[in-house]
PDB file of N, CA, C and O in Angstrom, chain B, residues numbered from 101:
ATOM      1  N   UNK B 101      77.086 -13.923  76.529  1.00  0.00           N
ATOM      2  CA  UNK B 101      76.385 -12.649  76.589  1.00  0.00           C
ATOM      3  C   UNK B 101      76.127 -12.166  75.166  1.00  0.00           C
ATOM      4  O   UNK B 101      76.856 -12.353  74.192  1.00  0.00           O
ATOM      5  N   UNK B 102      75.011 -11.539  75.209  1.00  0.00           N
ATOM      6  CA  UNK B 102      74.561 -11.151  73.653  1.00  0.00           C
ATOM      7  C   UNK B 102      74.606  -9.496  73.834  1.00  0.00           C
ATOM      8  O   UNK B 102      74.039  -8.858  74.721  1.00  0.00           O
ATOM      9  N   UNK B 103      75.584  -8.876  72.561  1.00  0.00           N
ATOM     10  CA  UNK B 103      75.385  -7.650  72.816  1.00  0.00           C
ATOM     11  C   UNK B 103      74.513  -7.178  71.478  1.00  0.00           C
ATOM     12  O   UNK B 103      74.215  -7.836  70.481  1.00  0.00           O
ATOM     13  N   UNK B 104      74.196  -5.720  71.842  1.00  0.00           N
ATOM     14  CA  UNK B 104      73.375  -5.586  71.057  1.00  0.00           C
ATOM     15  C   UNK B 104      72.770  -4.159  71.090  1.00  0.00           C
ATOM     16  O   UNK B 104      72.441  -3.739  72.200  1.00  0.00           O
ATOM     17  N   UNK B 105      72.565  -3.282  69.904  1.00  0.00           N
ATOM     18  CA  UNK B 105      72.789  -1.955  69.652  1.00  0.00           C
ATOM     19  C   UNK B 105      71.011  -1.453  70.218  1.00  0.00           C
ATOM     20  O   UNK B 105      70.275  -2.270  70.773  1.00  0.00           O
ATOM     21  N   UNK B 106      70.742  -0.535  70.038  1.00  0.00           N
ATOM     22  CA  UNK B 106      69.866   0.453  70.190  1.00  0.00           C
ATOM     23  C   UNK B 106      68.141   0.277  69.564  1.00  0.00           C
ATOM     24  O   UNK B 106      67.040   0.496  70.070  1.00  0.00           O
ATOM     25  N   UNK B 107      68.549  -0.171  68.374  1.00  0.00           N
ATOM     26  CA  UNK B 107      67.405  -1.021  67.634  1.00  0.00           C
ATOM     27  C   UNK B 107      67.044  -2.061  68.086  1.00  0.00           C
ATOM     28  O   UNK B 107      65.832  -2.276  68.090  1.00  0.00           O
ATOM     29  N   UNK B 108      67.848  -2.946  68.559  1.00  0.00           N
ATOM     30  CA  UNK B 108      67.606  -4.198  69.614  1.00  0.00           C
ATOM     31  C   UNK B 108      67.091  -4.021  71.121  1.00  0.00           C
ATOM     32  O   UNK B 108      66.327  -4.670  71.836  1.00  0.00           O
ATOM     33  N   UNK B 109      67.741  -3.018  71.263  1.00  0.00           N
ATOM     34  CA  UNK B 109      67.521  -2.547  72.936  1.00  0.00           C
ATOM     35  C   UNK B 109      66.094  -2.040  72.652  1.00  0.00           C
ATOM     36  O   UNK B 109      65.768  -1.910  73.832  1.00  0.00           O
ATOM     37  N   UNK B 110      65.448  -1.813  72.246  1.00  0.00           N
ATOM     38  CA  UNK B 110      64.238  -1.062  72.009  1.00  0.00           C
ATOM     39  C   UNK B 110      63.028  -1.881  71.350  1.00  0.00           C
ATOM     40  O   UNK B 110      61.967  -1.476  70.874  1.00  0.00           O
ATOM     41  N   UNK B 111      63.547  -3.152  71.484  1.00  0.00           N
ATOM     42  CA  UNK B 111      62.526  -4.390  70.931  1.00  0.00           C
ATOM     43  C   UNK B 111      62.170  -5.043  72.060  1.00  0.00           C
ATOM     44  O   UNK B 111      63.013  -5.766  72.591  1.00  0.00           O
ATOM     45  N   UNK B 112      60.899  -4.915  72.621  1.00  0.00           N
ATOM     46  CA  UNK B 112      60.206  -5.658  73.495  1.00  0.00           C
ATOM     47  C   UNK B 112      60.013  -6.983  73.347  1.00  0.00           C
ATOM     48  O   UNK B 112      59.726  -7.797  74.224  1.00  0.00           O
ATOM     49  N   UNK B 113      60.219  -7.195  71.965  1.00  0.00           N
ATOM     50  CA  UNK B 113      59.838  -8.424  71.609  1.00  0.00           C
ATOM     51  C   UNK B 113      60.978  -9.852  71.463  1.00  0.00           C
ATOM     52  O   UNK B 113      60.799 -11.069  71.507  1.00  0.00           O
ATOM     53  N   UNK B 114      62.204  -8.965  71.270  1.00  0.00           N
ATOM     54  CA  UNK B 114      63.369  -9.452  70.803  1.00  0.00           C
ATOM     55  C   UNK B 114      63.771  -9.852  72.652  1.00  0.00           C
ATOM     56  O   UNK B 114      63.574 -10.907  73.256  1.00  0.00           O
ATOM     57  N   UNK B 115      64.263  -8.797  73.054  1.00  0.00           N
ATOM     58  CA  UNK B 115      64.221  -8.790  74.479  1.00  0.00           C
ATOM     59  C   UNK B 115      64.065 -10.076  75.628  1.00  0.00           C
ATOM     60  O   UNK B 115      64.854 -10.612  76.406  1.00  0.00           O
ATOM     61  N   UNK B 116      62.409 -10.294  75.252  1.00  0.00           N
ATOM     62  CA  UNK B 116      61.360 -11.018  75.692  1.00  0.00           C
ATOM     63  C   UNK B 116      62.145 -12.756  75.446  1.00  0.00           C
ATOM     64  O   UNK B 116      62.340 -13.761  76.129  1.00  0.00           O
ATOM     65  N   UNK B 117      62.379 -12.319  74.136  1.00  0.00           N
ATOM     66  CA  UNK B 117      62.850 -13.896  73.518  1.00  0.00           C
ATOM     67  C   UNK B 117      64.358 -14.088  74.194  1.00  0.00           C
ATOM     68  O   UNK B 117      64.502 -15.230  74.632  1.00  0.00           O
ATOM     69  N   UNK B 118      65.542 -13.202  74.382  1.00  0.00           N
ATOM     70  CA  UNK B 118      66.053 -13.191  74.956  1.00  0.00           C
ATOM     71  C   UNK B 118      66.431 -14.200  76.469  1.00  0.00           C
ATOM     72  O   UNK B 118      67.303 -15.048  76.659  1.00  0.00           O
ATOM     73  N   UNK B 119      65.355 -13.657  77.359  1.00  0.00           N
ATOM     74  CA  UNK B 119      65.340 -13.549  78.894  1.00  0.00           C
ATOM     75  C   UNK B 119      64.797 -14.931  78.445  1.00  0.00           C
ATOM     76  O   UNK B 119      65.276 -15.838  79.126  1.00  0.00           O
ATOM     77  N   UNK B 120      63.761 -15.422  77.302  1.00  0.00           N
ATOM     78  CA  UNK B 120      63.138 -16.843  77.447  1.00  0.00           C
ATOM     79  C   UNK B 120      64.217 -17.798  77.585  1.00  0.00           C
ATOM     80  O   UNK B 120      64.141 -18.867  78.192  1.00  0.00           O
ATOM     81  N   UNK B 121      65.303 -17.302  76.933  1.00  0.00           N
ATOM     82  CA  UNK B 121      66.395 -18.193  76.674  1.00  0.00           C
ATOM     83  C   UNK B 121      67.593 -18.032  77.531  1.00  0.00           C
ATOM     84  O   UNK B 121      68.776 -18.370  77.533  1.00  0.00           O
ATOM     85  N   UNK B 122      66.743 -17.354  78.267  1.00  0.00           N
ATOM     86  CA  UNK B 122      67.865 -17.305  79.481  1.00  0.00           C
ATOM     87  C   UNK B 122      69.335 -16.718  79.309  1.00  0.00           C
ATOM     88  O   UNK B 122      70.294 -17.111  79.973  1.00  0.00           O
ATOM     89  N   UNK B 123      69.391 -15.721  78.330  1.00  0.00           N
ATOM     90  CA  UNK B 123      70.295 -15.271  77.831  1.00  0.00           C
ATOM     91  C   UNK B 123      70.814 -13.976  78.276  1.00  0.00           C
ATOM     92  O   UNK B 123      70.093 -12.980  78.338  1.00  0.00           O
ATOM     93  N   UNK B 124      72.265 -13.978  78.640  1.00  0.00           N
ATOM     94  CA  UNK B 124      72.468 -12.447  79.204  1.00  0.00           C
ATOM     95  C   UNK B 124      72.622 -11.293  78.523  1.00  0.00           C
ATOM     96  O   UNK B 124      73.298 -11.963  77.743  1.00  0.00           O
ATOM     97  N   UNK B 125      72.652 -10.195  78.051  1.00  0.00           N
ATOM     98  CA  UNK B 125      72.790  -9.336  77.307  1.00  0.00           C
ATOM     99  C   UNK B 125      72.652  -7.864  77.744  1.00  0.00           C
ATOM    100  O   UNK B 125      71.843  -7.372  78.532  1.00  0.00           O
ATOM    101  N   UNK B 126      73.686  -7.259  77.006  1.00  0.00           N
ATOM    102  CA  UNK B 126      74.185  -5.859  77.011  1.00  0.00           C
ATOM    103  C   UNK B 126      73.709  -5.020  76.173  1.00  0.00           C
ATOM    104  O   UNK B 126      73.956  -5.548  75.089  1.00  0.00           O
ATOM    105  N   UNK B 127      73.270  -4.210  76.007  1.00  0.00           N
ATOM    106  CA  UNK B 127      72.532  -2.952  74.946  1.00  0.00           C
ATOM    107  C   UNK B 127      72.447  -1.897  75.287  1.00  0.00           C
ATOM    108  O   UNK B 127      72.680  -1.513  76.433  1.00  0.00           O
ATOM    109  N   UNK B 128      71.955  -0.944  73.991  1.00  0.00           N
ATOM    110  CA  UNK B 128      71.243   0.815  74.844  1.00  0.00           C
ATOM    111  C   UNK B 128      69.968   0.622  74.474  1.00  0.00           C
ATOM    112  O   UNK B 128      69.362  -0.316  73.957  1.00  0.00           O
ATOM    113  N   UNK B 129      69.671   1.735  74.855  1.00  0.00           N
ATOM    114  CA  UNK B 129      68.086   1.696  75.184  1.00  0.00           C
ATOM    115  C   UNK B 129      67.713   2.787  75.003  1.00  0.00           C
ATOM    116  O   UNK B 129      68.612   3.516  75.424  1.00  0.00           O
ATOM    117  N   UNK B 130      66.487   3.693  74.419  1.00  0.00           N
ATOM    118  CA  UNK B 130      66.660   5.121  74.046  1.00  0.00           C
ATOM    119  C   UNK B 130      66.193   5.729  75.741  1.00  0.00           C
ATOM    120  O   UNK B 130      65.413   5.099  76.455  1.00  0.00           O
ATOM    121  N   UNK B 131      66.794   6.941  76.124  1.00  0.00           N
ATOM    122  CA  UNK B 131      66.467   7.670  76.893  1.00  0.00           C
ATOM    123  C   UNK B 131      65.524   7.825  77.815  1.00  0.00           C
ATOM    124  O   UNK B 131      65.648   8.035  79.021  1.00  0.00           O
ATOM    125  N   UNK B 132      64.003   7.636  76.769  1.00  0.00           N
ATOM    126  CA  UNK B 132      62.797   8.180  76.573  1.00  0.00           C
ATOM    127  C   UNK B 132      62.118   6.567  77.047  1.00  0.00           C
ATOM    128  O   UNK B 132      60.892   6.560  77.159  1.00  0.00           O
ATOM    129  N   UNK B 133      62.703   5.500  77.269  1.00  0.00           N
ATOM    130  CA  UNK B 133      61.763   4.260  77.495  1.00  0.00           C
ATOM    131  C   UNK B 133      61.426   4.754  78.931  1.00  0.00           C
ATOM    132  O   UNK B 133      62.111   5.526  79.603  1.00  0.00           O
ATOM    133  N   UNK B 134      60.163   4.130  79.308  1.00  0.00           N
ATOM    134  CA  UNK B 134      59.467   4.308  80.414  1.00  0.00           C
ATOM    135  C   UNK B 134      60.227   2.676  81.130  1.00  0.00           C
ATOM    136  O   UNK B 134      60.557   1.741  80.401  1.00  0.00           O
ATOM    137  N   UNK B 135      60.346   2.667  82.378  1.00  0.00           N
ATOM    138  CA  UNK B 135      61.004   1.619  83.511  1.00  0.00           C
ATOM    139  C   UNK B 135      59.994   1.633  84.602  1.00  0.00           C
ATOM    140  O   UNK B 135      59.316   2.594  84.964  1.00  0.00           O
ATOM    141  N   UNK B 136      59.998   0.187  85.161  1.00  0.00           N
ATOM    142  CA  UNK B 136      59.092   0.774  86.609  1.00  0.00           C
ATOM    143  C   UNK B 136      60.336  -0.406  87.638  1.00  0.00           C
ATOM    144  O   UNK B 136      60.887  -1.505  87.590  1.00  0.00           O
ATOM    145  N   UNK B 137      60.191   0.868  88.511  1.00  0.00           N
ATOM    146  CA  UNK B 137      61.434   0.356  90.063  1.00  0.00           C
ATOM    147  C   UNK B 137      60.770  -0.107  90.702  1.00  0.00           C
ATOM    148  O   UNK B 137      59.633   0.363  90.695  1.00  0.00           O
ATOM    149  N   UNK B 138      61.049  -1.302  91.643  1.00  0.00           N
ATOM    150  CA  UNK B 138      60.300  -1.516  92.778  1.00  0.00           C
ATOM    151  C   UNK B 138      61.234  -1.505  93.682  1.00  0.00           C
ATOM    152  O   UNK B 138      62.389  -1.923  93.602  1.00  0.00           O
ATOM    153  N   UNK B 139      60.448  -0.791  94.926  1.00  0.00           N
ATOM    154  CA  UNK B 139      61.422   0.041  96.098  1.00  0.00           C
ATOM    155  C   UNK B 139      60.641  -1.473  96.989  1.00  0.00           C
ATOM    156  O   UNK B 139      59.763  -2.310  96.776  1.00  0.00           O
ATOM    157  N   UNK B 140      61.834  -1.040  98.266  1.00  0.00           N
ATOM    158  CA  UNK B 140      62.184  -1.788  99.324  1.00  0.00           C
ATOM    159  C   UNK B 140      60.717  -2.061  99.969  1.00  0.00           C
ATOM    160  O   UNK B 140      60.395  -3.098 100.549  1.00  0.00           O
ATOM    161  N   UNK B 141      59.898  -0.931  99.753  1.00  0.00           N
ATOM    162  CA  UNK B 141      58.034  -1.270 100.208  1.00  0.00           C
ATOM    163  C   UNK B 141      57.402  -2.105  99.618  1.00  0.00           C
ATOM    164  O   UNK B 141      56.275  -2.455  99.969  1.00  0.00           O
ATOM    165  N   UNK B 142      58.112  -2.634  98.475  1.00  0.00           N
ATOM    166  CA  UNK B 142      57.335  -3.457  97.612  1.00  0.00           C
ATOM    167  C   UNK B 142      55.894  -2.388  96.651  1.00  0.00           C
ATOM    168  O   UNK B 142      54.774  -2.691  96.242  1.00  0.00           O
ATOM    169  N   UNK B 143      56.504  -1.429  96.638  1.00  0.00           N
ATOM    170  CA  UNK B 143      55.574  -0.229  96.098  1.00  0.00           C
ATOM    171  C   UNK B 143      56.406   0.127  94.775  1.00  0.00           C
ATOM    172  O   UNK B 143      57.590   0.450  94.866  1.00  0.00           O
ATOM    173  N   UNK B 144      55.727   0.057  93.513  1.00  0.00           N
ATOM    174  CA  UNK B 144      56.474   0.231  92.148  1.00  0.00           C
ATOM    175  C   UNK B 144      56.614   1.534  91.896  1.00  0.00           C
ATOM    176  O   UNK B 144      55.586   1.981  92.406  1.00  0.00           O
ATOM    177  N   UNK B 145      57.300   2.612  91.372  1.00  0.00           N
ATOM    178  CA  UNK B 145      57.568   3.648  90.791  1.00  0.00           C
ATOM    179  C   UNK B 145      57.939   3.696  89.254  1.00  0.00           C
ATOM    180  O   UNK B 145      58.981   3.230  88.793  1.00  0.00           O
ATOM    181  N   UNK B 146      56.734   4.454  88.370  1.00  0.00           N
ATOM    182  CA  UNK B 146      57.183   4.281  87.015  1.00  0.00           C
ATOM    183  C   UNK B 146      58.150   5.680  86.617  1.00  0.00           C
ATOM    184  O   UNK B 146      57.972   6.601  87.414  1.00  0.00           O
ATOM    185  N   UNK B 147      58.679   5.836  86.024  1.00  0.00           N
ATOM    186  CA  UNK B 147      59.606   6.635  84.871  1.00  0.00           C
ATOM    187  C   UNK B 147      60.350   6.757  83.924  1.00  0.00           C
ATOM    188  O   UNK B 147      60.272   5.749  83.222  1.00  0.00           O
ATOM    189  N   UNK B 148      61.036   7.477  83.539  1.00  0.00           N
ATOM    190  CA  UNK B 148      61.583   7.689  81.931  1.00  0.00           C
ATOM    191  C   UNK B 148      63.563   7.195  82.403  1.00  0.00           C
ATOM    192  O   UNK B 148      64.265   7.536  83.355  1.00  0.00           O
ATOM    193  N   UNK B 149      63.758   6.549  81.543  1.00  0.00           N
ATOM    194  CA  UNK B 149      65.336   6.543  82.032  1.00  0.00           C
ATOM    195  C   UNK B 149      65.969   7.461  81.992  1.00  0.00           C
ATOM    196  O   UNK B 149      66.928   7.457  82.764  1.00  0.00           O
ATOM    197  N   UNK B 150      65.759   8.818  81.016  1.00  0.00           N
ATOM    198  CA  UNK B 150      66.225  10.160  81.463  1.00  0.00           C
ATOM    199  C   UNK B 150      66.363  10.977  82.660  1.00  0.00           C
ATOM    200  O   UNK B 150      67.159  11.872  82.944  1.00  0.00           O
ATOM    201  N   UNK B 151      65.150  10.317  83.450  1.00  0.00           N
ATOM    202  CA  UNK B 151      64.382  11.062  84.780  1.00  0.00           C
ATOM    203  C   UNK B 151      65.607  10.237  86.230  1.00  0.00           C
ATOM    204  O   UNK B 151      66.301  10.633  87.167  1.00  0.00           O
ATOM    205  N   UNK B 152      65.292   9.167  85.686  1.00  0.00           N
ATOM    206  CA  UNK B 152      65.981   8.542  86.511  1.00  0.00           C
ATOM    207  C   UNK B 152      67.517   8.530  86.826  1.00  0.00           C
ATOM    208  O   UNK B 152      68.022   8.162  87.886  1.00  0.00           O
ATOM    209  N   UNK B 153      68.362   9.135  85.393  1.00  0.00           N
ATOM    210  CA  UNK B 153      69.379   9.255  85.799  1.00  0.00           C
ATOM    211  C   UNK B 153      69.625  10.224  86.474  1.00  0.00           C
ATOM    212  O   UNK B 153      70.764  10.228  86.942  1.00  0.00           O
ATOM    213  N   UNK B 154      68.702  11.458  86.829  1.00  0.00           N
ATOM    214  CA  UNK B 154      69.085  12.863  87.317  1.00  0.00           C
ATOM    215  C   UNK B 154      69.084  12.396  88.860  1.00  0.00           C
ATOM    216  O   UNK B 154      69.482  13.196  89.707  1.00  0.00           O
ATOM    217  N   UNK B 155      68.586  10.947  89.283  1.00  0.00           N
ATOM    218  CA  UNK B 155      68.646  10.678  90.821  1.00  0.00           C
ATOM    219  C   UNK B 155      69.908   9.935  91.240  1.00  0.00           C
ATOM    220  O   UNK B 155      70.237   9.613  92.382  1.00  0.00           O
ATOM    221  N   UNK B 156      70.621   9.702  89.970  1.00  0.00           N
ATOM    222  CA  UNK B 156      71.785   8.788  90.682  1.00  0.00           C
ATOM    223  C   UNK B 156      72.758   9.525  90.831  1.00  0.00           C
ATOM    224  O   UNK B 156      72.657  10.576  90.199  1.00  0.00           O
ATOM    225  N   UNK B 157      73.965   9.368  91.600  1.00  0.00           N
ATOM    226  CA  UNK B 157      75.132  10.140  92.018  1.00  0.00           C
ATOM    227  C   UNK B 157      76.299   9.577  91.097  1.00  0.00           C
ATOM    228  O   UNK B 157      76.427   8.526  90.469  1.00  0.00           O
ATOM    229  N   UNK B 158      77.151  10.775  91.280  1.00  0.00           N
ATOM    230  CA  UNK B 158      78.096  11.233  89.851  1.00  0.00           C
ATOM    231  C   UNK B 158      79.107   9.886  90.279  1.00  0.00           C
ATOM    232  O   UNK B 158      79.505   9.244  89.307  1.00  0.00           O
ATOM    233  N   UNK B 159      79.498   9.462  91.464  1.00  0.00           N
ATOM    234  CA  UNK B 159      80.441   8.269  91.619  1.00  0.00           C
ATOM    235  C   UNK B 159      79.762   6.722  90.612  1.00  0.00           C
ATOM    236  O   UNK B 159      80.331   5.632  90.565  1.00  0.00           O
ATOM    237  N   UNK B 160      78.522   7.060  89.953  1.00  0.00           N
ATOM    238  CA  UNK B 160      78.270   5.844  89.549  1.00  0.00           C
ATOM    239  C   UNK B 160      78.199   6.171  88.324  1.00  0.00           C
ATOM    240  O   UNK B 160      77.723   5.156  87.814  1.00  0.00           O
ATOM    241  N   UNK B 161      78.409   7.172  87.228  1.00  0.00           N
ATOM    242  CA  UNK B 161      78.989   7.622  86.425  1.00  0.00           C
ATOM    243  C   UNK B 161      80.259   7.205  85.563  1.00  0.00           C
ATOM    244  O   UNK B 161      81.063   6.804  86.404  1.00  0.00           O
ATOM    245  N   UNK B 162      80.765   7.114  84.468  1.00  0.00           N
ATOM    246  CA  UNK B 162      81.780   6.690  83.878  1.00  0.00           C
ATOM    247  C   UNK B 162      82.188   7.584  82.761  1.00  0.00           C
ATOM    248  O   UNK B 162      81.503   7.879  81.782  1.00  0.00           O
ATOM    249  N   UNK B 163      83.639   8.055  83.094  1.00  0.00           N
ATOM    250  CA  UNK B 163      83.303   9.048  81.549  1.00  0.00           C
ATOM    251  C   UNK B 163      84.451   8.531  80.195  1.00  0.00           C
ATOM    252  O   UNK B 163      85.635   8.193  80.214  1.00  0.00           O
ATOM    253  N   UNK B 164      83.607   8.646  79.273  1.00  0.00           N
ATOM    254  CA  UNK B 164      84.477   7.999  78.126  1.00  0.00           C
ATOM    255  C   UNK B 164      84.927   8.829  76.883  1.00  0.00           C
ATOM    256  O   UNK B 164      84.011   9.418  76.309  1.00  0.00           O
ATOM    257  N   UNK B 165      85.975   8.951  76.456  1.00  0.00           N
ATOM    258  CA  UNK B 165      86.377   9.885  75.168  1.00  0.00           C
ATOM    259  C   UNK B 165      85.769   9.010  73.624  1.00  0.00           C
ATOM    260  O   UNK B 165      85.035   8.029  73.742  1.00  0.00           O
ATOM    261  N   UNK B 166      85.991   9.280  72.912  1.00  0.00           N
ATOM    262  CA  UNK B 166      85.708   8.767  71.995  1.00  0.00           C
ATOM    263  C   UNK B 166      86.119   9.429  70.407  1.00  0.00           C
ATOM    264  O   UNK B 166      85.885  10.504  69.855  1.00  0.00           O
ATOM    265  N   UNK B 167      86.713   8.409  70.091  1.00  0.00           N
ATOM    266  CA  UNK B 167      87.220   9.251  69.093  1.00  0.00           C
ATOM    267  C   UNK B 167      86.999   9.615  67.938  1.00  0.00           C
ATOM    268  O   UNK B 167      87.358   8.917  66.989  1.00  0.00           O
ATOM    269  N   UNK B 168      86.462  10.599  67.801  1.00  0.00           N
ATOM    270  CA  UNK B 168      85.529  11.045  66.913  1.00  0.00           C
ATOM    271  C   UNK B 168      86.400  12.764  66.443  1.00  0.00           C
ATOM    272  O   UNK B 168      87.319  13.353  67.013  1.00  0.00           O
ATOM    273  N   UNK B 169      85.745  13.061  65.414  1.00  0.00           N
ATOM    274  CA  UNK B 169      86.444  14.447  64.770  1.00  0.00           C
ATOM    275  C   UNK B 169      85.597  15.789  64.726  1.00  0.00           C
ATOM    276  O   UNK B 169      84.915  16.227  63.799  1.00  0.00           O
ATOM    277  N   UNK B 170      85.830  16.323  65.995  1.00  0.00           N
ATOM    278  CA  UNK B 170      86.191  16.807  67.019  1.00  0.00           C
ATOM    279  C   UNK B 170      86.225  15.277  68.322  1.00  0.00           C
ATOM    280  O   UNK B 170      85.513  14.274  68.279  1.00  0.00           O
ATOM    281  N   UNK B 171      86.845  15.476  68.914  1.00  0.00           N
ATOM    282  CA  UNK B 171      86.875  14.742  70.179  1.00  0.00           C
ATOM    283  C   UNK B 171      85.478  14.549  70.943  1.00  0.00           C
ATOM    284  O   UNK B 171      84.970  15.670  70.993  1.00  0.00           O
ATOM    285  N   UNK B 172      84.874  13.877  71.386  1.00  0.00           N
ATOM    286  CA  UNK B 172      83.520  13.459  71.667  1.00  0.00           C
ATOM    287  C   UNK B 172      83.539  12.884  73.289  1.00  0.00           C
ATOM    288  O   UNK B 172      83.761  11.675  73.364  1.00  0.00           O
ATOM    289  N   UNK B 173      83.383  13.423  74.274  1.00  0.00           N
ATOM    290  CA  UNK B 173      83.423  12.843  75.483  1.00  0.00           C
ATOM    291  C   UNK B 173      81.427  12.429  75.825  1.00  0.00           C
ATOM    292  O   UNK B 173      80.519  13.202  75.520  1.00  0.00           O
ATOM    293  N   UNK B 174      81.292  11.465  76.295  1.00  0.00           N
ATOM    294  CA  UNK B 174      80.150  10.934  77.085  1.00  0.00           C
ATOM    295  C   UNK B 174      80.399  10.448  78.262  1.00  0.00           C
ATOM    296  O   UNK B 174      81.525  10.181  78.681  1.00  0.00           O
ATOM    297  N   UNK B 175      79.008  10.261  79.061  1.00  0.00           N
ATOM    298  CA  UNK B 175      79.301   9.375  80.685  1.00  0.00           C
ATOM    299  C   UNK B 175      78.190   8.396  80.416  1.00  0.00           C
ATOM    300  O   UNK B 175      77.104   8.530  79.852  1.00  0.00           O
ATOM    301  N   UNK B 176      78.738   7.451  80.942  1.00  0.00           N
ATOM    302  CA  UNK B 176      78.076   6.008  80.710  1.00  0.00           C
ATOM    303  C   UNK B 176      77.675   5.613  81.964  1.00  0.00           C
ATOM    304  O   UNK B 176      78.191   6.121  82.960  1.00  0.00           O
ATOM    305  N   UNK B 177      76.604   4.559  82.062  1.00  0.00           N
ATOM    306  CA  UNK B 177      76.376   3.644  82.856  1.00  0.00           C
ATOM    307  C   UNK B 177      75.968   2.800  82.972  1.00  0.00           C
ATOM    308  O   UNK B 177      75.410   2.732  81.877  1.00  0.00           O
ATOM    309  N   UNK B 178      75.574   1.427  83.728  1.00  0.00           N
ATOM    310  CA  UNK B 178      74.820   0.426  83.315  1.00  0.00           C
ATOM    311  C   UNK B 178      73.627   0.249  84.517  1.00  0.00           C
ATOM    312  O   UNK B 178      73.664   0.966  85.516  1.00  0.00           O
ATOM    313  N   UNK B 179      72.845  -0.504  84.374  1.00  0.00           N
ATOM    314  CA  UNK B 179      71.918  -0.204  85.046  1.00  0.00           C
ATOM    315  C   UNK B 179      70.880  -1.999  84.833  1.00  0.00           C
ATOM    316  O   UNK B 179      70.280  -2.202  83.778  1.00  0.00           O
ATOM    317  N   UNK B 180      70.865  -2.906  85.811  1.00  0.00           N
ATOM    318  CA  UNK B 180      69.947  -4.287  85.397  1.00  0.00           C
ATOM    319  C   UNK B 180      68.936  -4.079  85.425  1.00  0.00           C
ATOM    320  O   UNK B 180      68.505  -3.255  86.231  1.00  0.00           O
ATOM    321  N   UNK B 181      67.805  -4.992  84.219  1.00  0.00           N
ATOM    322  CA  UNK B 181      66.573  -4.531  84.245  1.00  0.00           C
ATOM    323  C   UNK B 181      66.123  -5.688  83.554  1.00  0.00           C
ATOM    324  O   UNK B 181      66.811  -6.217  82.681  1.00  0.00           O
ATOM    325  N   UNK B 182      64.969  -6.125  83.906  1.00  0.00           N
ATOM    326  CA  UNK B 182      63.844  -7.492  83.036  1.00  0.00           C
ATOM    327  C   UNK B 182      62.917  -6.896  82.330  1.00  0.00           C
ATOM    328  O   UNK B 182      62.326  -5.929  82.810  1.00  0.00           O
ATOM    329  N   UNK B 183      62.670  -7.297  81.258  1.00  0.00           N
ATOM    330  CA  UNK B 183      61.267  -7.359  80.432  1.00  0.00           C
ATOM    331  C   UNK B 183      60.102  -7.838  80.793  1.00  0.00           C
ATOM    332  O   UNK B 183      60.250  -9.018  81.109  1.00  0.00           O
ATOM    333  N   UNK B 184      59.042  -7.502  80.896  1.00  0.00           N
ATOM    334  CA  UNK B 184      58.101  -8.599  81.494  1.00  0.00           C
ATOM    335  C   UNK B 184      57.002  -8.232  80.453  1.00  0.00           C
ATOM    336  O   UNK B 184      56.960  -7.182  79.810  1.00  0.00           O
ATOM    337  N   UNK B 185      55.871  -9.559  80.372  1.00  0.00           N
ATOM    338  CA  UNK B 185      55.089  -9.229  79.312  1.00  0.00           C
ATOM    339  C   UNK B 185      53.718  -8.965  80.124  1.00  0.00           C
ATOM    340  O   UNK B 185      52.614  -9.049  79.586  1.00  0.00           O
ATOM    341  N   UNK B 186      53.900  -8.665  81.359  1.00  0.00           N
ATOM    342  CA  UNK B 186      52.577  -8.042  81.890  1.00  0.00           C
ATOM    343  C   UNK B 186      52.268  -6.574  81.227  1.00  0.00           C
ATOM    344  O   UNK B 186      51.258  -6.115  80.694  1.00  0.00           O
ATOM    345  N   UNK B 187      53.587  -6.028  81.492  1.00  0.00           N
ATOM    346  CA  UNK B 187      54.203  -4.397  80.665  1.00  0.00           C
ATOM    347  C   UNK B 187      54.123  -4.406  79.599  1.00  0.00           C
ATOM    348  O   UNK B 187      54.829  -3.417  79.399  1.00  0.00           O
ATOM    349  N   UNK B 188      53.756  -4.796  78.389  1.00  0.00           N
ATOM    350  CA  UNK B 188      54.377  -4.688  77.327  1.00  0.00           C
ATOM    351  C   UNK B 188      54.832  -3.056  76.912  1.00  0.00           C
ATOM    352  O   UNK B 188      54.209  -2.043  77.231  1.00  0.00           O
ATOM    353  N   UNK B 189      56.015  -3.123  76.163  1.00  0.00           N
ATOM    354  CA  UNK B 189      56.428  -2.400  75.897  1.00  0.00           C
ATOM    355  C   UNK B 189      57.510  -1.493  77.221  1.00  0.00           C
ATOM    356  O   UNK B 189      57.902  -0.327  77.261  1.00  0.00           O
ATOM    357  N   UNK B 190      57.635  -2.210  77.804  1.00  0.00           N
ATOM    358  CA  UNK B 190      57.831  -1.290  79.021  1.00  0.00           C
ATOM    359  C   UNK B 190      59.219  -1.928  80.186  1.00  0.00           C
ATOM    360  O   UNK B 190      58.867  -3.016  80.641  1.00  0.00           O
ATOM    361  N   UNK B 191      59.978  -1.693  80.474  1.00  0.00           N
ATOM    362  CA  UNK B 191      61.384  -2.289  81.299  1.00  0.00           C
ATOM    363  C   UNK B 191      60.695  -2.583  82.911  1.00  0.00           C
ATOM    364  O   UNK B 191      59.856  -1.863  83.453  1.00  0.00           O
ATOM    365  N   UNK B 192      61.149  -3.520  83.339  1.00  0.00           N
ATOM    366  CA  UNK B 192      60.718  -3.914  85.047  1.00  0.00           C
ATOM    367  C   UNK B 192      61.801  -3.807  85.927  1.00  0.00           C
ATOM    368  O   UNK B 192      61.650  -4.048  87.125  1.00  0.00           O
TER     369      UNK B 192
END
């Protein structure tokens, strides 16, 4: 598994080369990237990963301290997703 920070997560291109290589990998991704879902109709839905987290429920949530000065709590999650180069620029 290839991990890999925020600057990476945000490379369509890097990404791309990635998945060519059949490679698994972990990253963030800024907020603000646009995703498109495809529901059980086989009907796609596009949005922002911000948008999308306001639909998931708090049991799929994770909360983490971090230690930082003041104390720093976040909630995490993970979420699978492909690159595709029909999208460019864009999560599938």
């Amino acid at each position: 598994i290839v991990l890999i920070d925020a600057g990476y997560g945000n490379n369509t291109n890097f990404l791309k080369q990635l998945e060519k290589r059949k490679l698994k990998y972990l990253g963030d991704v800024a907020k603000n990237r646009t995703i498109f879902i495809s529901k059980k109709s086989k009907s796609t839905a596009k949005l922002r990963l911000d948008e999308l987290a306001k639909f998931l429920p708090s049991r799929v949530w994770e909360k983490i301290s971090l230690p930082a000065q003041p104390e720093k709590t976040v909630w995490a999650n993970t979420l699978e997703a492909y690159v595709t180069s029909l999208l460019p620029d864009l999560w599938l």
